[in-house]
VEXZA-609145 format. One line per 8 residues: number of its first residue (from 1); their letters; for each residue x, y, z of N, C-alpha, C, O. Coordinates in steps of 0.001 Angstrom, whole numbers, plus 500000, padded with zeros to 6 digits. Example, Ala and Ser with C-alpha at 12.3 -4.5 7.8 and 13.67 -1.06 7.14 Angstrom:
<nodes>
1> AS> 513190:494310:507800:512300:495500:507800:513200:496700:507800:514236:496681:508465 ~ 512850:497750:507080:513670:498940:507140:512900:500030:507870:513409:501138:508039
</nodes>
This chain:
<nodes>
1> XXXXXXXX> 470024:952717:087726:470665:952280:086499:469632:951587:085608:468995:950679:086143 ~ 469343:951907:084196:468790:951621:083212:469317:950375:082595:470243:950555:081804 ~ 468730:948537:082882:469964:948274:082578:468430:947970:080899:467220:948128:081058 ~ 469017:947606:079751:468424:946884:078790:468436:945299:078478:469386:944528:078606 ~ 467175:945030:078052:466808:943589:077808:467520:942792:076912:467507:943697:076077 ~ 468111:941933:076359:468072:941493:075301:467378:940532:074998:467596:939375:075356 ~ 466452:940914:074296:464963:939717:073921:465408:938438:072956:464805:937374:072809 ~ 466634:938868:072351:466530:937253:071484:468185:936777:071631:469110:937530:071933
9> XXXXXXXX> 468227:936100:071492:469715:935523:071525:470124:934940:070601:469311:934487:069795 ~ 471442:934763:070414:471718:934406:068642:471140:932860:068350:470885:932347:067261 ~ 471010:932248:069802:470151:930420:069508:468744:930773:068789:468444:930044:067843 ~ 467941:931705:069098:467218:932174:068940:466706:932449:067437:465636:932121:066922 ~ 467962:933255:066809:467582:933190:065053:468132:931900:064756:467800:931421:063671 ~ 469300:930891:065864:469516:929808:064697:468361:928923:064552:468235:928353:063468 ~ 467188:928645:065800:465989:928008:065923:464983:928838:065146:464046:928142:064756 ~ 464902:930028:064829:464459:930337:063146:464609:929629:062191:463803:928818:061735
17> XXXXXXXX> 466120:929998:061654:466317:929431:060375:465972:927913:060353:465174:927623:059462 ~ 466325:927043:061008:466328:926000:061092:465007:924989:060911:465007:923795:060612 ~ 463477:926196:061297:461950:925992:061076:461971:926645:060169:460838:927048:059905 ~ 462819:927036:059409:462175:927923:057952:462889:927581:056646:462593:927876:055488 ~ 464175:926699:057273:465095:926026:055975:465844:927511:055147:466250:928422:055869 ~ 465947:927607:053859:466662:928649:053838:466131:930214:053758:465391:930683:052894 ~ 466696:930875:054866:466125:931900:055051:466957:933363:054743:468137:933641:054958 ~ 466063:934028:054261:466949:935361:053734:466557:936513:054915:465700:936650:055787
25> XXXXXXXX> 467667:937214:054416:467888:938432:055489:466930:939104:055735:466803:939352:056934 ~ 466025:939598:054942:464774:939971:055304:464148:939011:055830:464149:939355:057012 ~ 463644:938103:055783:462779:937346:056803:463620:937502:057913:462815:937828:058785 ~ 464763:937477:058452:465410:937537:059708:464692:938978:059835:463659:939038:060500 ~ 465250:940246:059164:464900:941163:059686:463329:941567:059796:463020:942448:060598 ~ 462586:941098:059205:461107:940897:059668:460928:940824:061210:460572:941596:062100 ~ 461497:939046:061069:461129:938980:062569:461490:939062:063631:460927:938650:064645 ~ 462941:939862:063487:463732:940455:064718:463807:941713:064784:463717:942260:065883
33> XXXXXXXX> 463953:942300:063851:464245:943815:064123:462970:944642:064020:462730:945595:064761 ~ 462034:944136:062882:461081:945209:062275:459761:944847:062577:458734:945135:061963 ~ 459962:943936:063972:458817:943161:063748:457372:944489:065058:456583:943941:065829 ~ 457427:945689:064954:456697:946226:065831:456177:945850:067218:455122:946221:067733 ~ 456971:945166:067649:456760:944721:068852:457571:945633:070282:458435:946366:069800 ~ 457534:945723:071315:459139:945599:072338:460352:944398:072202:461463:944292:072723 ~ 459973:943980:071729:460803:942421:071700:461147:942441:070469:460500:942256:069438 ~ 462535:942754:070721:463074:943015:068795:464544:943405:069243:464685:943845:070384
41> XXXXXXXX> 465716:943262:068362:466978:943780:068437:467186:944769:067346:466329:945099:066526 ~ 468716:945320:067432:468933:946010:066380:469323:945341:065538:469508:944141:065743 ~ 469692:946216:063714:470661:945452:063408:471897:945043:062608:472171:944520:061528 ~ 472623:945645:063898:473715:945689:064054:474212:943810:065050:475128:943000:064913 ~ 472962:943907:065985:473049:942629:066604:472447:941546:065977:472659:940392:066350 ~ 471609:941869:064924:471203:940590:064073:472453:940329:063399:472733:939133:063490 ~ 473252:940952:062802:474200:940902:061899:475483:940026:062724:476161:939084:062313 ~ 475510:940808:064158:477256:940027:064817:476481:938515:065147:477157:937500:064977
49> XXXXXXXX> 475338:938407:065525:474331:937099:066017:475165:935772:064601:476007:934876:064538 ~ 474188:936508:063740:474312:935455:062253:476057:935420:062443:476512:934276:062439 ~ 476794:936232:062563:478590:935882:062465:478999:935016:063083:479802:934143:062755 ~ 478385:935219:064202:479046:934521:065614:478182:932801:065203:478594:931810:065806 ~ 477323:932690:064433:476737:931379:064256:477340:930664:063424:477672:929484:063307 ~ 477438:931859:062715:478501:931350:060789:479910:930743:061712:480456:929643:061623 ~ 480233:931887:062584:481758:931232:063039:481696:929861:064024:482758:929273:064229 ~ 480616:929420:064552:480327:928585:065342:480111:927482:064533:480402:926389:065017
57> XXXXXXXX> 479618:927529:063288:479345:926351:062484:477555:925682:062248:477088:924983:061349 ~ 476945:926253:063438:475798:926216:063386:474710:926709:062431:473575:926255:062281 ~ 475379:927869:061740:474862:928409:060456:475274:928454:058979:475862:929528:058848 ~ 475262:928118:058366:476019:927943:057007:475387:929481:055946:474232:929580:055534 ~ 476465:930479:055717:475935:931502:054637:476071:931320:053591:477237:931169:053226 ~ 474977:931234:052553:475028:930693:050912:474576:931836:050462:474023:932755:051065 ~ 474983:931651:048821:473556:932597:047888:473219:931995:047227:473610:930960:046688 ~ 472405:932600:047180:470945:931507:046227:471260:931677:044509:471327:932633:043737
65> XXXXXXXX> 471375:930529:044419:471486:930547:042782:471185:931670:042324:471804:932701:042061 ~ 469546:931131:042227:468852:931996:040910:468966:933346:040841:468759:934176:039955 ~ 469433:933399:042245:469632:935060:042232:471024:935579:041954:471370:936758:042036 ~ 471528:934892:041726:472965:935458:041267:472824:935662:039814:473348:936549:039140 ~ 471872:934510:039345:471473:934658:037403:471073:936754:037849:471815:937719:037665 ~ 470153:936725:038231:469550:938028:037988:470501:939160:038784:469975:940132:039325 ~ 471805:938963:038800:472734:939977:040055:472459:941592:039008:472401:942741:039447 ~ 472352:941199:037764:472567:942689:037062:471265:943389:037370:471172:944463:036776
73> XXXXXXXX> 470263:943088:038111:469206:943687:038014:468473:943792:039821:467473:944461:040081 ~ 469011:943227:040536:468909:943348:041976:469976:943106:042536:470897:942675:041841 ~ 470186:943325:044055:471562:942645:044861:470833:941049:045383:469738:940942:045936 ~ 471696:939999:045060:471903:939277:045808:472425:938859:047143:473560:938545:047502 ~ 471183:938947:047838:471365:938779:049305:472129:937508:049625:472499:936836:048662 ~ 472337:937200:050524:472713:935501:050927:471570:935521:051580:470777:936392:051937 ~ 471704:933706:051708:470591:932852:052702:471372:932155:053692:472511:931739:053480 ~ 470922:932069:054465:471026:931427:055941:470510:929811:055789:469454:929560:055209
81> XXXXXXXX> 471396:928705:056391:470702:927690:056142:471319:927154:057503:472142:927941:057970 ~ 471133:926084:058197:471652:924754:059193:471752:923820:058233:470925:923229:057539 ~ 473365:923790:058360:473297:922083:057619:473166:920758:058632:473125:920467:059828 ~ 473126:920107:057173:472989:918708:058286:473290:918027:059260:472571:917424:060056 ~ 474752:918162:059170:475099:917766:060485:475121:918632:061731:475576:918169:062777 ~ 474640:919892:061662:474063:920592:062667:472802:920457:063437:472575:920980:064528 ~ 472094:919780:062823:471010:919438:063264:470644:918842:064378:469510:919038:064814 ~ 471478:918068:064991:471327:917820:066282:471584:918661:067381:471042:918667:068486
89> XXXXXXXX> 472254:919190:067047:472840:919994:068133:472012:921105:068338:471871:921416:069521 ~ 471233:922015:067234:470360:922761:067214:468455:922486:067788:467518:923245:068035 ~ 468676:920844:067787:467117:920348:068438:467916:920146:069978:467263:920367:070998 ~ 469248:919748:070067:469524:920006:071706:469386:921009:072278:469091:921091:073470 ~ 469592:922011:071462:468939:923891:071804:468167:924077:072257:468061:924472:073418 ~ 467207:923818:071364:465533:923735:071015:465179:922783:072583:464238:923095:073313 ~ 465750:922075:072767:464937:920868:073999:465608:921929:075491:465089:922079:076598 ~ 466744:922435:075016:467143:923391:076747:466221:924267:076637:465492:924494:077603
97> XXXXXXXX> 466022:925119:075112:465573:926642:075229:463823:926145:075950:463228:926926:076693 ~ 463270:924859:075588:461913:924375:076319:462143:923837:077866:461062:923633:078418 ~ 462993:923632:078481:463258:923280:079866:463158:924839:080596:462423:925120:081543 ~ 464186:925852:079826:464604:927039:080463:462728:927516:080923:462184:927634:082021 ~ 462149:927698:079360:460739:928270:079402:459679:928064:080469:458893:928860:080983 ~ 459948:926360:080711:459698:925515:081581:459682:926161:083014:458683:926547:083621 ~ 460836:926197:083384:461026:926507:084239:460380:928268:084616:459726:928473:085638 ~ 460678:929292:083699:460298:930678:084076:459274:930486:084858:459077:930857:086015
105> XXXXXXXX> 458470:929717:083945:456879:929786:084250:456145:929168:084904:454926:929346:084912 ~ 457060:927904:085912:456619:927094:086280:456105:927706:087790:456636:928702:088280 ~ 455203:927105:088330:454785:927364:089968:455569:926548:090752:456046:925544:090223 ~ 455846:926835:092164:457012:926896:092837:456646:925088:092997:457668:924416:093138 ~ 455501:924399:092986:455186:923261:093457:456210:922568:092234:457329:922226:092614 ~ 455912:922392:091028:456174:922188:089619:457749:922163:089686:458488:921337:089150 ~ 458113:923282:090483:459574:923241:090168:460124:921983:091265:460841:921024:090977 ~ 459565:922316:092528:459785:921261:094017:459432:919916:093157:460452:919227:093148
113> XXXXXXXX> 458786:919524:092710:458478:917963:091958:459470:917589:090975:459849:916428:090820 ~ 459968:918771:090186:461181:918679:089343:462685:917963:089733:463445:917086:089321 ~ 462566:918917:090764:463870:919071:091675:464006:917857:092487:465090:917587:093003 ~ 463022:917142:092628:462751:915252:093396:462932:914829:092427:463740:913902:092467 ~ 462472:915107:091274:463035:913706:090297:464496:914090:089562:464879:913076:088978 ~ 465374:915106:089397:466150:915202:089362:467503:914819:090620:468730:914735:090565 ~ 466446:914663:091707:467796:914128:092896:467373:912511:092792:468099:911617:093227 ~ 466228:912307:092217:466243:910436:091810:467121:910158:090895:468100:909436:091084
121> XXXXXXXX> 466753:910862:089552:467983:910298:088322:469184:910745:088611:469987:910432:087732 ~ 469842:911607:089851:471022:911550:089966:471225:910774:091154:472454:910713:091116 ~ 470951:910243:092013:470748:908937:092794:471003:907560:091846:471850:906673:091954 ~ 470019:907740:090967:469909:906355:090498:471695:906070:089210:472250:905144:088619 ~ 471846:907311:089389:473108:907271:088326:473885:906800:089303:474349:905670:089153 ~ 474218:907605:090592:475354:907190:091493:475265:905630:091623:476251:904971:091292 ~ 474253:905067:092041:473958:903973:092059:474566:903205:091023:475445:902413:091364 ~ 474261:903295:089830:474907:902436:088822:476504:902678:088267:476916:902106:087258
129> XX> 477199:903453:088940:478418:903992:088835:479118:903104:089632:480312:902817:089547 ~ 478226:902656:090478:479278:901920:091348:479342:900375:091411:480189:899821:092111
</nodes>
């Protein structure tokens, strides 16, 4: 069985937009779909990704002013933005999606040293629980 990868995940374009402030659909599709690499989606999945973010709240879809002045002469795309009060929650992303990485790559010692200080800070919690 052939199974397929999926190289990016929708946290993935929201930790885009979020280092790029407001970002238009082409820059998404730059660097997900068209970007000549193996590591790329379609997009059809960039598109349900950005929905499923818009519907999550994590992504806010605008259009850009100035480009609505000029609608008679190009299409106005929307932009992608994180608002503010998303912002935390999107660097809590950002701090798992660096633990997960962490971990892939870590050597088995790295992880065994991990795994001791994680049975300390949950020791030391029980401890103060009681």
């Amino acid at each position: 069985m052939n199974k397929r990868l999926i190289h990016f995940s929708k946290y993935d374009i929201a930790l885009f937009i979020d280092e790029h402030g407001k970002t238009r659909w082409t820059q998404l599709l730059k660097r997900f779909v068209e970007n000549n690499s193996e590591k790329h989606i379609s997009r059809q999945r960039l598109s349900d990704y950005l929905k499923d973010l818009v519907d999550e709240g994590l992504v806010k879809k605008t259009v850009d002013v100035p480009a609505i002045m000029f609608r008679m002469y190009w299409r106005a795309y929307p932009i992608y933005i994180v608002p503010n009060n998303r912002r935390k929650k999107i660097q809590e992303i950002r701090n798992k999606k660096k633990i997960y990485e962490f971990l892939d790559l870590a050597d088995p010692k790295k992880i065994a040293r991990l795994q001791e200080e994680i049975e300390k800070i949950n020791h030391e919690n029980k401890d103060s629980e009681k």
